[in-house]
TORMARSE-835770 format. One line per 3 residues: number of its first residue (from 1); their letters; for each residue x, y, z of N, C-alpha, C, O. Coordinates in pm, whole numbers, padded with zeros to 5 digits. Example, Ala and Ser with C-alpha at 12.3 -4.5 7.8 and 13.67 -1.06 7.14 Angstrom:
BEGIN
1> AS> 01319,-00569,00780,01230,-00450,00780,01320,-00330,00780,01424,-00332,00846  01285,-00225,00708,01367,-00106,00714,01290,00003,00787,01341,00114,00804 .
END
This chain:
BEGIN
1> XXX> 09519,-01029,04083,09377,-01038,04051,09303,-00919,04113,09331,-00896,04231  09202,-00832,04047,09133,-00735,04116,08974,-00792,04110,08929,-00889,04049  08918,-00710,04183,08760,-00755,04203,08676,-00614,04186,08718,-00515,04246 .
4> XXX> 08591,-00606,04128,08462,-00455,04133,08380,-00566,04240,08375,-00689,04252  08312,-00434,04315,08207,-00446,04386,08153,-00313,04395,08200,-00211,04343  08011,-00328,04490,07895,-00261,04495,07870,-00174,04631,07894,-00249,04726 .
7> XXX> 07837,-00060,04673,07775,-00045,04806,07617,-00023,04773,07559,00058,04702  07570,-00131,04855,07389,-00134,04852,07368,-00110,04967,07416,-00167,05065  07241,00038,04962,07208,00098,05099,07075,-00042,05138,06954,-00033,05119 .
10> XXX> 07138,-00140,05184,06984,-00214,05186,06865,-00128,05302,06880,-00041,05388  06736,-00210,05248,06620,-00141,05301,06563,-00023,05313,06466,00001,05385  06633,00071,05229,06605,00199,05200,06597,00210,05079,06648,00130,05000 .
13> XXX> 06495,00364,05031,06430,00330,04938,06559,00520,04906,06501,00608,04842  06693,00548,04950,06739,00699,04911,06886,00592,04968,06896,00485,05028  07013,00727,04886,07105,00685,04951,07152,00741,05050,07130,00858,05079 .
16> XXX> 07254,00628,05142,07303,00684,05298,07170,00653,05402,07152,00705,05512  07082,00554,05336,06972,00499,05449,07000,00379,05490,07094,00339,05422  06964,00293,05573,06910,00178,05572,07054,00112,05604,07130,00199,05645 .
19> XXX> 07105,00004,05598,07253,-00075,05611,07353,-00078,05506,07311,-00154,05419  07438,-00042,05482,07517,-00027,05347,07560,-00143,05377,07585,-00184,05490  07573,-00215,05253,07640,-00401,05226,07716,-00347,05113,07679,-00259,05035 .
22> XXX> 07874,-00434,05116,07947,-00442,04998,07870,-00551,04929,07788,-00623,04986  07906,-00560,04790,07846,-00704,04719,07999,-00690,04590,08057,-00595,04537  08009,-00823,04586,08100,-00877,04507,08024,-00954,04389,07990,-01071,04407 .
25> XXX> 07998,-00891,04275,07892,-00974,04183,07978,-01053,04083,07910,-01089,03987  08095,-01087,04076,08140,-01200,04029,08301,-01283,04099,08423,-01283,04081  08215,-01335,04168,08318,-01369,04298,08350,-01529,04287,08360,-01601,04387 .
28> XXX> 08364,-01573,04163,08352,-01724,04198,08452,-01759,04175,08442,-01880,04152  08551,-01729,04165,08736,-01756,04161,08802,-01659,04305,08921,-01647,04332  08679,-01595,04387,08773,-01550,04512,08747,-01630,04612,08635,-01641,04663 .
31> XXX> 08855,-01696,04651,08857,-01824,04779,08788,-01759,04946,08753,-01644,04973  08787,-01843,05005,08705,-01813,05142,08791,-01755,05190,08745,-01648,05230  08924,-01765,05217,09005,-01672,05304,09021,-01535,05231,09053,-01434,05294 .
34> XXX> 08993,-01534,05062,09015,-01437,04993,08897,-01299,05014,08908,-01178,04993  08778,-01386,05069,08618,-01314,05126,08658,-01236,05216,08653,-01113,05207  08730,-01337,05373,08785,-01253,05446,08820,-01142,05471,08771,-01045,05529 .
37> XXX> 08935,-01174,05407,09022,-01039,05390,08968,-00906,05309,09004,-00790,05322  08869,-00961,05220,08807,-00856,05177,08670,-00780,05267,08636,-00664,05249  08618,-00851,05342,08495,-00803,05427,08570,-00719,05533,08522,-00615,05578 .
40> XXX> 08739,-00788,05584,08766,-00691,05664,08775,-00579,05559,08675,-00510,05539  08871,-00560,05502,08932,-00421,05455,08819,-00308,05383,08856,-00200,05336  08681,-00353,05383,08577,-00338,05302,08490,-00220,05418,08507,-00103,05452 .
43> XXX> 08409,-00311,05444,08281,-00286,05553,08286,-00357,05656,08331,-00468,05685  08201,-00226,05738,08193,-00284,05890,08074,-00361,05919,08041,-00402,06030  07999,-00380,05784,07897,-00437,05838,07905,-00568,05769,08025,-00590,05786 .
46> XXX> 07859,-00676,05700,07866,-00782,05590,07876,-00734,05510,07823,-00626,05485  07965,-00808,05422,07962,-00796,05273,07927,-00919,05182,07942,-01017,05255  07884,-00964,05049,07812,-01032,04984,07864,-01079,04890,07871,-01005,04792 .
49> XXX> 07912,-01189,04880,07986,-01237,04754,07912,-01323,04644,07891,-01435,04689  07862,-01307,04508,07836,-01378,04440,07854,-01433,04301,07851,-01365,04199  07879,-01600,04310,07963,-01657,04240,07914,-01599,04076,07956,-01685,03998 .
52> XXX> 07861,-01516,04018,07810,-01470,03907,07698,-01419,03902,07594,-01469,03945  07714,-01306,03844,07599,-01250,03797,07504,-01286,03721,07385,-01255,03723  07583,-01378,03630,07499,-01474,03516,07447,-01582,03496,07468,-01641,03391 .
55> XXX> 07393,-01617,03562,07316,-01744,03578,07197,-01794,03499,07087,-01739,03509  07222,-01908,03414,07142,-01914,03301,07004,-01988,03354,06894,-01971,03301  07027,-02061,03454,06941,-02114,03535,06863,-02050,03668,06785,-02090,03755 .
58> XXX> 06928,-01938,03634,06836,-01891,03805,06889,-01855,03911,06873,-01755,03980  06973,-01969,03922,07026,-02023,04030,07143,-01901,04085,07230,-01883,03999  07164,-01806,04226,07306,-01762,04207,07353,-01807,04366,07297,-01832,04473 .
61> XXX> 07487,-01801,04314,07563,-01847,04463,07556,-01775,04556,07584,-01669,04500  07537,-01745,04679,07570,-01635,04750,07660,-01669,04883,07620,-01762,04954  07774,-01604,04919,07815,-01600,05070,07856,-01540,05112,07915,-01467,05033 .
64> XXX> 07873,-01503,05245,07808,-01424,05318,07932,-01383,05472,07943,-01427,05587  07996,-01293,05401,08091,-01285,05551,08138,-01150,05623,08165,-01044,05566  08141,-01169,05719,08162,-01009,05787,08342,-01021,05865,08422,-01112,05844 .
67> XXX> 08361,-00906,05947,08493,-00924,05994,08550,-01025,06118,08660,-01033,06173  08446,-01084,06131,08448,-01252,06195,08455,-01330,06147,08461,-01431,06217  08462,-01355,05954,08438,-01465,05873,08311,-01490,05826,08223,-01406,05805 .
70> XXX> 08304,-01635,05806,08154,-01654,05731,08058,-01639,05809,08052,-01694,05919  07971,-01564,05762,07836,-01563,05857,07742,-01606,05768,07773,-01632,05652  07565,-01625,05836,07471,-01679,05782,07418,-01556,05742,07430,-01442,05785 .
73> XXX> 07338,-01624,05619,07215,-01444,05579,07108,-01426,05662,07029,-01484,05738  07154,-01268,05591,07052,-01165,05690,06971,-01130,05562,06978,-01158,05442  06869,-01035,05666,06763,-00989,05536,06823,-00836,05467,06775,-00789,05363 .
76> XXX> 06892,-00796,05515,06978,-00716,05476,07092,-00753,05386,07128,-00657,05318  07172,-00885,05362,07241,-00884,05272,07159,-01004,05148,07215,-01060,05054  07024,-01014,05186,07027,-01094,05052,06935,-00987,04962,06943,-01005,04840 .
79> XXX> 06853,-00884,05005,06800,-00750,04994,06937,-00700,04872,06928,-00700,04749  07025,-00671,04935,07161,-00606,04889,07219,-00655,04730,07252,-00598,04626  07207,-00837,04799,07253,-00886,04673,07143,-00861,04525,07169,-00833,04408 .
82> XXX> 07052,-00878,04575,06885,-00866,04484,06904,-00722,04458,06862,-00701,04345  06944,-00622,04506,06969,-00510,04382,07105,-00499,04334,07137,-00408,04257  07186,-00585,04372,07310,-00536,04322,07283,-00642,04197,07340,-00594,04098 .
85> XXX> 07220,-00764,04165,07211,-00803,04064,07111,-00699,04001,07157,-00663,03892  07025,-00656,04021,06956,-00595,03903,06955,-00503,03823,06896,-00480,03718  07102,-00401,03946,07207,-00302,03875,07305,-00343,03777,07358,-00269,03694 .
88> XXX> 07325,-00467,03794,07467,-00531,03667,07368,-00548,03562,07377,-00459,03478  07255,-00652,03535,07181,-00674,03458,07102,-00508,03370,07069,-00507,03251  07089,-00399,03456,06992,-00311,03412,06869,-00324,03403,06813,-00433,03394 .
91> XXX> 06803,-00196,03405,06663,-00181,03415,06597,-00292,03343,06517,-00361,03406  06629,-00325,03181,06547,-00416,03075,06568,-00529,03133,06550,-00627,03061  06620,-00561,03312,06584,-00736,03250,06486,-00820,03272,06484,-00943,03267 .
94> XXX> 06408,-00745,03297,06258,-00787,03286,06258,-00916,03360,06322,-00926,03465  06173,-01041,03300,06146,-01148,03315,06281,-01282,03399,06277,-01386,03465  06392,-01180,03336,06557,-01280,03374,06516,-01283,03505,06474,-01389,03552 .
97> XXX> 06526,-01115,03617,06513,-01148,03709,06390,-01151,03832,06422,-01151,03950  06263,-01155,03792,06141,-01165,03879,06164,-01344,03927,06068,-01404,03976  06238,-01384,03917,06166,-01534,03972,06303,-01620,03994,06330,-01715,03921 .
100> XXX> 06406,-01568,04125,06553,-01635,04117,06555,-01775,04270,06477,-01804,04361  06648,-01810,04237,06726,-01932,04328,06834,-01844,04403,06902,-01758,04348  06841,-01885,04561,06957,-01834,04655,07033,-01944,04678,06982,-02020,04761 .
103> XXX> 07152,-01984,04626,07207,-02076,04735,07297,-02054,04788,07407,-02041,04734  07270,-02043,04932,07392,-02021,05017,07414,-02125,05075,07364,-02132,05188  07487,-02234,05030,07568,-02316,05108,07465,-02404,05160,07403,-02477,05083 .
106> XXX> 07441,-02402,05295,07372,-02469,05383,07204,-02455,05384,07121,-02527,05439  07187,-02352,05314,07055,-02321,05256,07028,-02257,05117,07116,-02215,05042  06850,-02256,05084,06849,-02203,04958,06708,-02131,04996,06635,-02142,05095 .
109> XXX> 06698,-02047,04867,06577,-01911,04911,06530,-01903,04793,06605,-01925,04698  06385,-01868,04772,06298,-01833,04663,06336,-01710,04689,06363,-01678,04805  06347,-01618,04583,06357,-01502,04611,06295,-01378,04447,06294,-01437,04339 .
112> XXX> 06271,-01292,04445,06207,-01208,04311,06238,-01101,04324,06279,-01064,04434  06232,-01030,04237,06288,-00877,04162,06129,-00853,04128,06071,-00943,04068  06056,-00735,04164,05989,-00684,04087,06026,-00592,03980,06107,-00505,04012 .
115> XXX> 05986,-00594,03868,06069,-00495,03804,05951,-00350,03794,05998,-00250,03740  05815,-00343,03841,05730,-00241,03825,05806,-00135,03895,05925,-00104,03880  05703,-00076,03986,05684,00048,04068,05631,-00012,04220,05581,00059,04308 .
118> XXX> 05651,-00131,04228,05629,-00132,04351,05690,-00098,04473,05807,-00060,04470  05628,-00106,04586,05749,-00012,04738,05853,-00094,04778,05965,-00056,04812  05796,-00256,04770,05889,-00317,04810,05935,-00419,04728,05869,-00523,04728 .
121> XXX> 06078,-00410,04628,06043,-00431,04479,06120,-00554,04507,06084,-00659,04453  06242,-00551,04602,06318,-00704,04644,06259,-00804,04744,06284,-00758,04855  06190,-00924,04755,06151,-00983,04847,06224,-01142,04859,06297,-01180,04768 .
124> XXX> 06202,-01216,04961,06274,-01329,04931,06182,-01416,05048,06121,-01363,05141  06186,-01538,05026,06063,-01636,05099,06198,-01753,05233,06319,-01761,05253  06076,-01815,05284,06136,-01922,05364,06028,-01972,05467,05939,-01907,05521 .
127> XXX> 06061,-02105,05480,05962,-02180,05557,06059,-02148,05757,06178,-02156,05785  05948,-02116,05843,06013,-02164,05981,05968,-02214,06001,05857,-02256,05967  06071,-02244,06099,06100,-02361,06186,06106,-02350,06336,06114,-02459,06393 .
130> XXX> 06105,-02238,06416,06098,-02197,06526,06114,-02242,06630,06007,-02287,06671  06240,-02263,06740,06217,-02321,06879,06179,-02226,06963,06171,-02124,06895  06149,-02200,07083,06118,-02094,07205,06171,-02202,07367,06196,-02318,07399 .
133> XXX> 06163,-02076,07421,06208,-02118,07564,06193,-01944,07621,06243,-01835,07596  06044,-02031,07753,06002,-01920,07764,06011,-01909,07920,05930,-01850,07991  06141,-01986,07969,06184,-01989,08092,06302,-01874,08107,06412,-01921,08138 .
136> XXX> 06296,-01741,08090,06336,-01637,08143,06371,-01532,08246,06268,-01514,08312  06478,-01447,08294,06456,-01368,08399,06315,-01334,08422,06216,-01351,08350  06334,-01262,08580,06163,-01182,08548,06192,-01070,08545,06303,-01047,08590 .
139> XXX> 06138,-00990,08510,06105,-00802,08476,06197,-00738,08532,06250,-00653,08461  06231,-00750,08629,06342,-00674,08728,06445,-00721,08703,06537,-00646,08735  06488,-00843,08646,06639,-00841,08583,06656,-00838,08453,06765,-00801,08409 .
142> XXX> 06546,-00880,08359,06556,-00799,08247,06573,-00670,08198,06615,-00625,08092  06520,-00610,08329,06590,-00427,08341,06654,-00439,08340,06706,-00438,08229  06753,-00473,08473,06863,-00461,08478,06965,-00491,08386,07068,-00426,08373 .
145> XXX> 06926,-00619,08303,07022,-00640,08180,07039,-00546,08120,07153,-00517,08082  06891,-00439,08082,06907,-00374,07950,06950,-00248,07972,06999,-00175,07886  06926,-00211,08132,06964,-00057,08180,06870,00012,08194,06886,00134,08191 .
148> XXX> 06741,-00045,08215,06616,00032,08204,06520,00005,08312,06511,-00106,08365  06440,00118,08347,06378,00067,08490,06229,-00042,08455,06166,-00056,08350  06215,-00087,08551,06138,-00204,08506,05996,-00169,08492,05921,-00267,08488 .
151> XXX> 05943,-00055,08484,05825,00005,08453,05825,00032,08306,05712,00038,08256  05912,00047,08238,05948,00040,08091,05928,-00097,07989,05923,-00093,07866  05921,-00181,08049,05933,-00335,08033,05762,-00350,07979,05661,-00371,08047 .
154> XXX> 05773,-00336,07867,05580,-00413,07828,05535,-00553,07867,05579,-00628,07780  05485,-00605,07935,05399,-00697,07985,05290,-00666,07925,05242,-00772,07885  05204,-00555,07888,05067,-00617,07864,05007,-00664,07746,04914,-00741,07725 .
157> XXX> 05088,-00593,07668,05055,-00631,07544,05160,-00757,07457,05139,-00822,07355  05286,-00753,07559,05398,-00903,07478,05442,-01016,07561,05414,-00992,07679  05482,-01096,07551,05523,-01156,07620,05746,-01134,07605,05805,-01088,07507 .
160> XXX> 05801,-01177,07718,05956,-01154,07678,05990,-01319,07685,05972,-01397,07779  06033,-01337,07582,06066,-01506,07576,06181,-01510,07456,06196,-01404,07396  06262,-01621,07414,06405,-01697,07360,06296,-01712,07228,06179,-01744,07247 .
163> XXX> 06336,-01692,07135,06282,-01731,06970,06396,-01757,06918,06490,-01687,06955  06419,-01851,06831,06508,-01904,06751,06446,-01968,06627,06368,-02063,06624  06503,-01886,06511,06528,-01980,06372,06626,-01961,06337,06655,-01873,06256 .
166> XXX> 06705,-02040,06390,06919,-02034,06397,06942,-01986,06484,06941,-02053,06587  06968,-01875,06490,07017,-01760,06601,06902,-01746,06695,06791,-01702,06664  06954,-01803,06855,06799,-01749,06950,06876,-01578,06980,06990,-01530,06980 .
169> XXX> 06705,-01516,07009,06693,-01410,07025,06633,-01421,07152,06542,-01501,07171  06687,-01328,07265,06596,-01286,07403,06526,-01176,07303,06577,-01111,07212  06414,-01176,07345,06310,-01045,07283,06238,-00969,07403,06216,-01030,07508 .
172> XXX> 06210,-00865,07390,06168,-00759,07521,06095,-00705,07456,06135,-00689,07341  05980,-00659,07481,05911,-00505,07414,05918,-00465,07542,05903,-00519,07651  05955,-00310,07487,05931,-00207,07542,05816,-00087,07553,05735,-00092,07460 .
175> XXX> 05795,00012,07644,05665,00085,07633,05709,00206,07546,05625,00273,07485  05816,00227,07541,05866,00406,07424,05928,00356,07384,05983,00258,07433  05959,00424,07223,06080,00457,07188,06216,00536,07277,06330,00524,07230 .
178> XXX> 06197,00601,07384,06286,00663,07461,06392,00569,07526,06511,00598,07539  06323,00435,07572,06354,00342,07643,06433,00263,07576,06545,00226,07611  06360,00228,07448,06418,00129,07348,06598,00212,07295,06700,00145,07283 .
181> XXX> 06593,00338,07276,06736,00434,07231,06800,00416,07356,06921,00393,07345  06746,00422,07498,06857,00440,07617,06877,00303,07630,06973,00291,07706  06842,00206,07599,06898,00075,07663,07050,00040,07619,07104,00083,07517 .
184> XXX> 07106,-00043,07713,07255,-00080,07651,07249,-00170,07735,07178,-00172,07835  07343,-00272,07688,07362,-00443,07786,07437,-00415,07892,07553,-00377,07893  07356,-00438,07995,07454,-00473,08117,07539,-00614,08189,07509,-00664,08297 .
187> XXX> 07656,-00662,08096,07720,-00769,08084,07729,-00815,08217,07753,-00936,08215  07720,-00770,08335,07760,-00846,08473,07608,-00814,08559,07617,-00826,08681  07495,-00781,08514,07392,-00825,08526,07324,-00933,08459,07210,-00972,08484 .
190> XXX> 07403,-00978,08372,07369,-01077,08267,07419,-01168,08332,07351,-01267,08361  07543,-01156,08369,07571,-01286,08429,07551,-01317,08572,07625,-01401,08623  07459,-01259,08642,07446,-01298,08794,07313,-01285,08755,07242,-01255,08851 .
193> XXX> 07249,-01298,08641,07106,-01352,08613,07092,-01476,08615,07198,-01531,08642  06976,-01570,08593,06936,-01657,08558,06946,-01743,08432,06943,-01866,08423  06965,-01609,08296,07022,-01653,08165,07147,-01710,08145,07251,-01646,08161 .
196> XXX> 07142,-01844,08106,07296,-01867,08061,07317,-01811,07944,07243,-01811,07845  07496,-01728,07968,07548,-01660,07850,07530,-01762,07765,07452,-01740,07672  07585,-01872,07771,07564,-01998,07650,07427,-02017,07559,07413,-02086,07458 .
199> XXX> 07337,-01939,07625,07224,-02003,07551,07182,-01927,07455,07143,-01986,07354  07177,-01763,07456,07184,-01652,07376,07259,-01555,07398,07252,-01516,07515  07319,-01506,07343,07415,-01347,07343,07321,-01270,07261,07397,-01195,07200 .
202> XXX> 07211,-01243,07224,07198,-01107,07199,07021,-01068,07199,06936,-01149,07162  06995,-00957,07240,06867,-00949,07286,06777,-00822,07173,06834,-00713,07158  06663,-00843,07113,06602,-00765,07050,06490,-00684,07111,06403,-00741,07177 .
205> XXX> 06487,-00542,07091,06374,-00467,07126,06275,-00436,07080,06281,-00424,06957  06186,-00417,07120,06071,-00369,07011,05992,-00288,07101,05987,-00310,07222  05924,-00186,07037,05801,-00108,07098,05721,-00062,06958,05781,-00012,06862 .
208> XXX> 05582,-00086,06962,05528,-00019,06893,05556,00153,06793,05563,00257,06859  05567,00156,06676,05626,00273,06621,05510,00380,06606,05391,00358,06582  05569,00494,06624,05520,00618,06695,05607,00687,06568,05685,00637,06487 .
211> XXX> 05545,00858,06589,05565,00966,06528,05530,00979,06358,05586,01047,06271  05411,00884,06348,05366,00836,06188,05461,00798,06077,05456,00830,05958  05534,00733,06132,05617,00694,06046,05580,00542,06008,05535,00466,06094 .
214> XXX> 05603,00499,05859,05499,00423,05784,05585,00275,05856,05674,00205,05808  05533,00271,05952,05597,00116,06055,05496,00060,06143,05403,00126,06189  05513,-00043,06163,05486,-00089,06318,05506,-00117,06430,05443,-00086,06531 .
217> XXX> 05624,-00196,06413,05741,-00184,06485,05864,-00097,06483,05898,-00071,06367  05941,-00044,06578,06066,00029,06557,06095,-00091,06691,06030,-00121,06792  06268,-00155,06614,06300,-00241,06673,06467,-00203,06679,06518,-00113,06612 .
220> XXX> 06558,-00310,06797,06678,-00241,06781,06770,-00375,06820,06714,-00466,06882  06845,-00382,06801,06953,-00517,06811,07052,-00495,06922,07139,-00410,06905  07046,-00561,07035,07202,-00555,07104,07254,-00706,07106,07211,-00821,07105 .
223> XXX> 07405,-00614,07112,07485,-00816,07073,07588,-00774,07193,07603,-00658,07234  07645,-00872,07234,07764,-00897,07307,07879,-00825,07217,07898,-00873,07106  07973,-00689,07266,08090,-00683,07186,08036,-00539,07158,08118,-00453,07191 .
226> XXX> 07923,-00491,07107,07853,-00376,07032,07927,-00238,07128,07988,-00223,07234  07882,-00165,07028,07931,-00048,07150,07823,00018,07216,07712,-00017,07175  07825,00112,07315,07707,00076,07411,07568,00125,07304,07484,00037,07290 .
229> XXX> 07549,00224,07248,07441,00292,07187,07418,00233,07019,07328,00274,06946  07524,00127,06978,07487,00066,06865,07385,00042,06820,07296,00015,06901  07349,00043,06656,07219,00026,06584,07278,-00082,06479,07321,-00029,06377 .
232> XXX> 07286,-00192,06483,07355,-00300,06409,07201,-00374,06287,07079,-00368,06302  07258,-00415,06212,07156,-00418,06114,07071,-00583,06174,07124,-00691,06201  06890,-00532,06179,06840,-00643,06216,06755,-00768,06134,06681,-00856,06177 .
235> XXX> 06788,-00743,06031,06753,-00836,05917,06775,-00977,05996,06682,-01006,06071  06874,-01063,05991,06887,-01132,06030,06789,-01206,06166,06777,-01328,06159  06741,-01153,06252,06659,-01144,06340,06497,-01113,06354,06429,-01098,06455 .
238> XXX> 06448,-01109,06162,06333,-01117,06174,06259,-01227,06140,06137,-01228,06150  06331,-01329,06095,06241,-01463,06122,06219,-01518,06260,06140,-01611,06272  06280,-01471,06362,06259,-01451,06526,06151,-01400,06552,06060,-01439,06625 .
241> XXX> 06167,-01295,06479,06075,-01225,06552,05975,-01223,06519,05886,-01172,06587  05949,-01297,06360,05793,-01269,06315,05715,-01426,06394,05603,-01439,06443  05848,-01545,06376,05770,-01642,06462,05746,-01596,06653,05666,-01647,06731 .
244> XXX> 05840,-01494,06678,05794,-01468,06856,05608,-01422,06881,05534,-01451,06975  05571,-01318,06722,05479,-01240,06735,05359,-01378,06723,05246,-01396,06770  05445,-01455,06640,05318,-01562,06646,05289,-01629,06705,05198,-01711,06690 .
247> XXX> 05361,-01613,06794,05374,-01757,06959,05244,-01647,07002,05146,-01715,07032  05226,-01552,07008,05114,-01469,07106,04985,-01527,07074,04962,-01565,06959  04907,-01538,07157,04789,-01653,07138,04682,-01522,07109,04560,-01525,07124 .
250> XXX> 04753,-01427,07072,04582,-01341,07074,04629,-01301,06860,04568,-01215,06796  04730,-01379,06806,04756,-01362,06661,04672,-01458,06628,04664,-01561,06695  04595,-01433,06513,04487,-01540,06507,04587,-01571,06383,04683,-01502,06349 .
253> XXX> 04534,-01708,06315,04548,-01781,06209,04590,-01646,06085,04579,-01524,06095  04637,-01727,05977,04615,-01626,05875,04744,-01552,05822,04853,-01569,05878  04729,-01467,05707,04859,-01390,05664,04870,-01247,05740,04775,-01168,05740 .
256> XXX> 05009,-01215,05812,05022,-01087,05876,05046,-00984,05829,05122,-00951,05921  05048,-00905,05767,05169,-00797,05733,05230,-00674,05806,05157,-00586,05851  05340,-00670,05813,05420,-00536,05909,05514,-00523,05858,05565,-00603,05779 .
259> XXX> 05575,-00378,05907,05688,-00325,05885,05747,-00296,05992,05699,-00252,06097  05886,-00331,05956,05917,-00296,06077,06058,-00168,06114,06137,-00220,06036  06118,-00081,06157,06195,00007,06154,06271,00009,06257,06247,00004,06378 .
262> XXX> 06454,00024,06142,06568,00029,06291,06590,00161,06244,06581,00201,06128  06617,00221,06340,06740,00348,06324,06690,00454,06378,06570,00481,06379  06781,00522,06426,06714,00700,06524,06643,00728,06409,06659,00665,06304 .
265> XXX> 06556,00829,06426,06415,00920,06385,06532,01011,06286,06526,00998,06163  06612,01081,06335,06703,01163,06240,06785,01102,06150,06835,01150,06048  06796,00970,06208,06978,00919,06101,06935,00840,06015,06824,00859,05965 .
268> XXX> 07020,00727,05978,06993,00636,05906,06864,00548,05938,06840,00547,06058  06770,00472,05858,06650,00449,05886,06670,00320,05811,06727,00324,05701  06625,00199,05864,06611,00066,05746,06425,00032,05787,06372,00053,05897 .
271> XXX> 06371,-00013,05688,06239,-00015,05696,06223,-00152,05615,06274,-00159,05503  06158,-00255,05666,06173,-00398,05680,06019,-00465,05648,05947,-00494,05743  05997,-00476,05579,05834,-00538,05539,05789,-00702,05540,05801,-00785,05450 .
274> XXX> 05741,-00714,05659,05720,-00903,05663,05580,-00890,05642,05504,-00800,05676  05557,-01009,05574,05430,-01129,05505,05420,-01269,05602,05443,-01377,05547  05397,-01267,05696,05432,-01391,05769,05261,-01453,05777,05151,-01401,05799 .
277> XXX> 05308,-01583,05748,05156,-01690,05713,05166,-01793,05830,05256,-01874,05850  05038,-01770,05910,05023,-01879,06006,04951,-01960,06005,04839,-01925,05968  04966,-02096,06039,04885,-02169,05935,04788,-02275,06016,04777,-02230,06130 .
280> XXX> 04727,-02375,06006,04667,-02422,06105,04704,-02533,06178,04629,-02585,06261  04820,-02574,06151,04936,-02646,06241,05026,-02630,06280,05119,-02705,06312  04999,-02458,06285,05140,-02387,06332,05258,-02393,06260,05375,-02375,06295 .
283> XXX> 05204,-02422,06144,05337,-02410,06048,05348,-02246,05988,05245,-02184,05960  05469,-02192,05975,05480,-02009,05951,05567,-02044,05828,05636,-02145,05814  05548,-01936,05736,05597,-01907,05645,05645,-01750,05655,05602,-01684,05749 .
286> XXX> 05721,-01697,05571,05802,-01561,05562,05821,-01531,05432,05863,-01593,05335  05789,-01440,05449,05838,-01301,05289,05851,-01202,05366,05770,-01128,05420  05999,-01210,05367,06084,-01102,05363,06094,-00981,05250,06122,-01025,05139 .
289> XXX> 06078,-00848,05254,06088,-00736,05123,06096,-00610,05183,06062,-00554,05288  06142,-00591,05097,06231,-00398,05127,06313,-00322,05008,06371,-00392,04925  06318,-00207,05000,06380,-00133,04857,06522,-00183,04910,06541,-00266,04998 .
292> XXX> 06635,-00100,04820,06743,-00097,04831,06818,-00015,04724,06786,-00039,04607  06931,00096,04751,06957,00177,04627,07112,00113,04636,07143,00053,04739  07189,00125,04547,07283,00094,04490,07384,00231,04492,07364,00311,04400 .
295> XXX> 07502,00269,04602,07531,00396,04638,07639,00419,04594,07671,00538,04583  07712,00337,04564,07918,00343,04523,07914,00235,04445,07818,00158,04434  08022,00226,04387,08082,00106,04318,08248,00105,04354,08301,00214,04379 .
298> XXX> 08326,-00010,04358,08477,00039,04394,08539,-00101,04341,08484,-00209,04324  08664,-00063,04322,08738,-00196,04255,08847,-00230,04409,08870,-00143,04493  08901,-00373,04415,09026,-00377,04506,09105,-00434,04358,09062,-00514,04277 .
301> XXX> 09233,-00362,04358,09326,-00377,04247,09376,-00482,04265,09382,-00547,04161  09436,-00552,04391,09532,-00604,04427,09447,-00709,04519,09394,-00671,04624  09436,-00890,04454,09368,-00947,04586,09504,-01050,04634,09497,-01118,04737 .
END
C-alpha cells in the first residue's frame, strides 16, 4: 500500500517559514501503528493524518502524531491540515470549504477556509476551559531554571504563573528579546526548586515584540528533552496563553486581538493571530488563524 502526502509551511504566509507539518489527506485505511511509523520516518515535527479529503458532510477526521505517537492538536497542525485540504480541493471550492467540522477523536473544532484575500485565511474556534496555579518559584529560581539573571524576569507588567487547557504551561515574560533567545532549561535547578517535575515539564516565554515586526508577542517554547537553543512549534500552547493573558486583572472584558511570533528575526518565522473573547463570567473563547503555504508533496511507496 503507498500513501501521497503534503509538506505545509504552517503559519507562514512564503515557503521554508513558519513549522513544516506532513499531512496525509486520505489516510483512513492507515492504522495507528501505521501513523507511527510514518511520523517517524517523515518529520521531526507532527504530522497530520486525514481520514478523507471528501467529506460530504463537513465533517473531516483528523489525527495527530509525532515521533512519540499520538499527540493532541496544535494550532500548527490543524492550520496545516486546513490548507492541505484546500490544495486537494483547489482554488474553486468556494463555499465546500468556508464552514468545516474537526474531529479529532477526543475533541471537535469549528473551523473555516476563507477563500478571499484575506491575511489570515485558515482559522479554527474553541471554547476554554482554563485551570491556573499561581503557587510558583520566586524570581531568583525562575532564573535560574531558565539561565537568565533575574533582572530579566518581567514582573511589572506580567504575572509568572501554571495555565492549563490540557497541557499546563509555566509562563515567564521576559524584558528582551535577547533574554528570551539566551534562555535554555536548567534541569537540576528545576529540580532543587519548588516546582514539581510532575506538575509541568515545559515552560513558555514571552516578551513584548520589538523591531516592527507585525506582532505582539514574540514567544518561545522550552520542553524537557529539547536541545538547548530549540524553537519547537508553539501552536499548541496558545490557548494557555491567551487564557494566562486573561487571568491579568488589568484585561478588561471584551474581544482581544494579537499576534503572536516564534522564531529568530533571520530564520524561520511562524506568526500566530488570536481573537480571544472574555466574557462576563469569565468564560473565554478562541479563534485561532494564520496563513499557511503548501511546500512539497511526496508519496511513501511501501507502507
Amino acid at each position: 500500500m503507498s500513501a501521497n502526502y503534503l509538506v505545509v509551511d504552517a503559519f507562514s504566509d512564503s515557503v521554508f517559514g513558519g513549522v513544516p507539518v506532513a499531512v496525509f489527506t486520505d489516510a483512513g485505511d492507515i492504522s495507528s501503528g501505521q501513523c507511527q511509523h510514518l511520523a517517524e520516518e517523515i518529520m521531526p515535527s507532527d504530522t497530520v493524518f486525514i481520514d478523507s479529503a471528501e467529506a460530504s458532510s463537513g465533517c473531516y477526521g483528523f489525527r495527530f502524531f509525532n515521533a512519540q505517537g499520538s499527540c493532541g492538536a496544535g494550532g500548527h497542525t490543524i492550520i496545516a491540515g486546513l490548507a492541505a485540504l484546500k490544495h486537494v480541493h483547489g482554488a474553486g471550492a468556494g463555499a465546500k470549504l468556508e464552514q468545516v467540522k474537526i474531529d479529532a477523536g477526543d475533541s471537535s473544532f469549528e473551523a473555516a477556509i476563507d477563500t478571499g484575500e484575506h491575511k489570515y485565511p485558515f482559522l479554527w474556534r474553541q471554547s476554554l476551559s482554563p485551570e491556573f496555579d499561581h503557587f510558583v518559584p520566586d524570581i531568583a529560581d525562575l532564573a535560574r531554571i531558565i539561565r537568565v539573571n533575574p533582572d530579566d524576569v518581567n514582573t511589572t507588567s506580567y504575572q509568572c504563573f501554571i495555565a492549563a487547557c490540557g497541557l499546563p504551561y509555566l509562563i515567564i515574560a521576559l524584558k528582551s528579546y535577547e533574554a528570551l533567545r539566551a534562555a535554555e532549561l536548567n534541569t537540576t535547578a528545576w529540580a532543587e526548586s519548588s516546582l514539581p517535575e510532575a506538575l509541568v515539564d515545559r515552560i513558555l516565554l514571552h516578551v513584548p515584540s520589538t523591531g516592527g515586526l507585525a506582532a505582539d508577542f514574540h514567544a518561545r517554547l522550552l520542553r524537557r528533552g529539547d536541545a538547548a537553543h530549540a524553537d519547537p512549534a508553539i501552536g499548541e500552547a496558545m490557548p494557555a496563553f491567551a487564557a494566562y493573558l486573561c487571568e491579568h486583572e488589568q484585561v478588561p472584558q471584551g474581544t482581544h486581538s494579537l499576534t503572536v511570533m516564534r522564531g529568530e528575526l533571520n530564520k524561520r518565522q511562524s506568526f500566530i493571530h488570536l481573537d480571544v473573547e472574555k466574557g462576563e463570567s469569565g468564560a473565554l473563547s478562541l479563534r485561532t488563524a494564520g496563513d499557511a503555504v503548501v511546500s512539497a508533496s511526496g508519496e511513501i511507496v511501501n507502507i
